[in-house]
N, C-alpha and C positions, 0 to 999 in steps of 0.2 A: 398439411404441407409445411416444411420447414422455412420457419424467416428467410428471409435475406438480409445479410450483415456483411458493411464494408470494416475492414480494418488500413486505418494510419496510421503510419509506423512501421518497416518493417526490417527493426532490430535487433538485438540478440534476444530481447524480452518474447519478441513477436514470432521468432522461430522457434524460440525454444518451449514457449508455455503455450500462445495464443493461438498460435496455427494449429497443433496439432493437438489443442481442446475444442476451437469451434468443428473439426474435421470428423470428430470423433462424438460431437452433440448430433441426436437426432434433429433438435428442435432447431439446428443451423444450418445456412449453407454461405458459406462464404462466396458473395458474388463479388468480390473487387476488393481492390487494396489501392492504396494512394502512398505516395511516398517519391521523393526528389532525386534517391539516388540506388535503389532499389526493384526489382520486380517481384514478380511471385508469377511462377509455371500456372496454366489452370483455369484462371481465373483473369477478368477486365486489371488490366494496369492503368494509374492517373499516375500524371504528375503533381498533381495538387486537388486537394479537398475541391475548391469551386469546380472546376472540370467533373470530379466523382457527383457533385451534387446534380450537378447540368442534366447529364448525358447519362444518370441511371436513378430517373425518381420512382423507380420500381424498388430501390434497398431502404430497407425501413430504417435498419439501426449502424447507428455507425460506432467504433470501437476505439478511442485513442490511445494508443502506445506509444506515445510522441513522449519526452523531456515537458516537465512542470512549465517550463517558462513561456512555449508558445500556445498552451496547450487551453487557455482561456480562450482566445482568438477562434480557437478551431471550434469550440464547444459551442461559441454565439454562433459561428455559421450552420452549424447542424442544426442543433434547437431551432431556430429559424426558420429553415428550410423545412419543419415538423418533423426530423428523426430523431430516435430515439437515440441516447447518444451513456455510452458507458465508460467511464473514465478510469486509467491505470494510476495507481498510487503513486505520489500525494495527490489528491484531485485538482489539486491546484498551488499555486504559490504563495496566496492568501485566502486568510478565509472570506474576506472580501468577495474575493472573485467566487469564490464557492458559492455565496450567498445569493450574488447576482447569477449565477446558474442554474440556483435550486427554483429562485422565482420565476426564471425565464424560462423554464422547463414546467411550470404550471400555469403560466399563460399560454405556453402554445398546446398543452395537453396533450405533451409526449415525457414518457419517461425519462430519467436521469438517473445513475446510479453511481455511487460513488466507491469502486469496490476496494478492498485490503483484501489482497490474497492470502496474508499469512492469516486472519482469522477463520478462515477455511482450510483451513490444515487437522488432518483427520482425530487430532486428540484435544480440540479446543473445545466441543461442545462436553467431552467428558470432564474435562478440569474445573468448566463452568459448574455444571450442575455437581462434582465434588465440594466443589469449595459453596454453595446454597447453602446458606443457614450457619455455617462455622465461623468463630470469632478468630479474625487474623490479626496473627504477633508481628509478621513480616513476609512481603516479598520484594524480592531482590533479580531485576533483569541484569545479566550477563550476555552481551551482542559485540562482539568482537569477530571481525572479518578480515578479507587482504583486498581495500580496494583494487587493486593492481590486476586481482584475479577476476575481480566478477564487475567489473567497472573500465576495461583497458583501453583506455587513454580518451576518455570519455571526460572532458573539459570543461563539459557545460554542466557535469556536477556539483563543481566548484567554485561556480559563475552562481550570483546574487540571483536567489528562488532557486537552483539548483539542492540547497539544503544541507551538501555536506553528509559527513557524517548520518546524520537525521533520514536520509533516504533507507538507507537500511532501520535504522532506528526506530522509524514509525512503525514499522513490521511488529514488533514489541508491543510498542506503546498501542497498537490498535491489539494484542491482542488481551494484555494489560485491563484495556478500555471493556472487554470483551465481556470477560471471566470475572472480572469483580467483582459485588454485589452490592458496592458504595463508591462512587467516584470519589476520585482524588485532584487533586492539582498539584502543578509545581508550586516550590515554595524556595527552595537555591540549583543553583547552577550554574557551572563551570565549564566553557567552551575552551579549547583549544584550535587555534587556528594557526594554519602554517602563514611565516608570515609574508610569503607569494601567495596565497588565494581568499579568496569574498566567503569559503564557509566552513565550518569547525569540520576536523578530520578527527578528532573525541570531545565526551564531553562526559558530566556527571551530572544526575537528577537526585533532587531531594523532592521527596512529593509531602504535602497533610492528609492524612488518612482519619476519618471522623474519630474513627474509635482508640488513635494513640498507633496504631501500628508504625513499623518502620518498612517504609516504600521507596526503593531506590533502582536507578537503571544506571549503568555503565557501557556507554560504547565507545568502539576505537575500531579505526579505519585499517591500522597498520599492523593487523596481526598473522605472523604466518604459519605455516605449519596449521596445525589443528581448527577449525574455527569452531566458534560458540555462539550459539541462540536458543540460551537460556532464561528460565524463568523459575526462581526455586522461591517455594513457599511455604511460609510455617503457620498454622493455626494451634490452638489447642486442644485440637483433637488429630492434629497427628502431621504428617509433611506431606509435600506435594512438589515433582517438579515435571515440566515440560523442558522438552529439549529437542534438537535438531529442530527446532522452529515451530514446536508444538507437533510433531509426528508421531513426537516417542514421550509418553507417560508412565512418571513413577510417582506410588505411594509410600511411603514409607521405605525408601530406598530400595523398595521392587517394581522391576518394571511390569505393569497392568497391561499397557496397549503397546505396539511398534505398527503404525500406519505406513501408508504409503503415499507417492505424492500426488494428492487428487486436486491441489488447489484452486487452479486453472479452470479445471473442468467443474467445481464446486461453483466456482463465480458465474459460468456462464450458463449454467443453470438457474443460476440465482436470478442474472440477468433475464432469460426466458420467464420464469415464474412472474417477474414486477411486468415485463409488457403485457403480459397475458392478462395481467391484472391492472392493469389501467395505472402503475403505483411506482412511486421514485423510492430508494431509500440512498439520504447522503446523509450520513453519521460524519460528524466534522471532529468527533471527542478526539482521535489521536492528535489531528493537526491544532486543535488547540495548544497540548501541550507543547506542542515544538513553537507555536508561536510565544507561548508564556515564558520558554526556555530562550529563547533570543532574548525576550523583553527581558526579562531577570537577572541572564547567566551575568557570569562576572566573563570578562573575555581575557585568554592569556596567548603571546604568543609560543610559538614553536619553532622548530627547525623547517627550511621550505620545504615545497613536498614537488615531485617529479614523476611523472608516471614511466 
């Protein structure tokens, strides 16, 4: 028999990836959805989480697609309450709060998972075990997007723990975290912040890589026409690059794989796998770096910004 799982949230993230992956997992069945200003055909509607917990302690796992900034609040009440509780990227707005989720998700002895969907993009386990064993000279992310387009008028991006730029960003830098085969850290960095909003709209990474490599990311918020989520790497035994967000793989400037988009439905399998197994996985390595990138960056301003 398939779980039961509620989903919170239900915004362009929630219609576009999460509904029609849990709809399409055997191992789901979406019993209920909670959210303020929204329904969904089908299935139990709440207007808020304590109601969804009340009135249906038949659903085991609950799903957050809610914005970083309220999204700790929500996670204590569910852990709490013993469900299993799956969180959409960033898992949180500090690693603070993460930390206090990871432990409180082992005292009540329910899972927790912290997911990155773009490391579930169907060409990231290939680049990983490519790049196994190769000594690397450099890689360099290129993430360049039109917030306008994939973000429309979404305010609370912009808003302290919203992250800015960095929301797209960590897609990277989680997959970055991923494929490596030696962690890195920040070591400079340069924000840009428009000077009406609380979080960088670009920004630039310098990382230390043990072996001397050069490791660098670049995003920006403001690009239109074309977009880019890339990741090009050179070893000394030949090039590597991931693109369209790790879909689409080239070696040596031939493309090897053109995946398709399975991301969504990679996570919530993921998700099935750790209940079934008694087991949380919350990997905190990308949001470290964005927190190291606040602490560090040098901050500059810009021109305001307006959706």
């Amino acid at each position: 028999m398939p779980e039961k799982i509620a989903l919170v949230g239900i915004g362009k993230i929630a219609r576009d990836q999460h509904i029609p992956s849990i709809h399409a997992d055997k191992d789901w069945e979406l019993a209920a959805v909670a959210s303020r200003n929204a329904s969904l055909e089908g299935v139990d509607n709440f207007s808020s989480l304590d109601e969804l917990l009340e009135k249906r302690p038949d659903i085991s796992t609950i799903s957050l697609a809610i914005p970083p900034q309220p999204r700790f609040d929500y996670a204590v009440k569910a852990l709490k309450a013993r469900r299993h509780v799956m969180l959409e990227k960033p898992p949180g707005q500090s690693l603070a709060e993460c930390f206090e989720l990871e432990k409180l998700a082992k005292e009540m002895g329910v899972t927790l998972y912290a997911s990155w969907h773009s490391r579930a993009a169907d060409c990231v386990p290939d680049a990983k075990n490519w790049l196994a064993g190769k000594a690397l000279k450099s890689l360099r992310i290129t993430w360049k997007e039109d917030v306008r387009r994939w973000h429309p008028g979404q305010d609370w991006i912009f808003e302290p723990g919203g992250m800015g730029v960095f929301d797209p960003g960590i897609n990277a830098l989680s997959i970055m975290t991923e494929i490596l085969p030696n962690p890195v850290h920040v070591q400079q960095a340069t924000l840009a912040f428009p000077e009406n909003r609380d979080t960088p709209i670009a920004a630039q990474l310098m990382f230390h890589h043990s072996g001397g490599a050069q490791v660098s990311a670049e995003f920006d918020w403001l690009q239109e026409g074309l977009q880019s989520w890339d990741i090009e790497v050179e070893t000394e035994q030949g090039t590597m690059k991931l693109a369209m967000g790790g879909s689409t793989m080239f070696v040596n400037d031939e493309l090897v794989k053109e995946g398709a988009d399975h991301e969504y439905a990679n996570l919530y399998r993921r998700m099935a796998e750790l209940v079934q197994a008694g087991q949380s996985d919350v990997d905190l390595s990308p949001l470290v770096h964005v927190s190291d990138a606040f602490a560090l960056g040098r901050r500059v301003t810009v021109a305001p910004f307006e959706f």
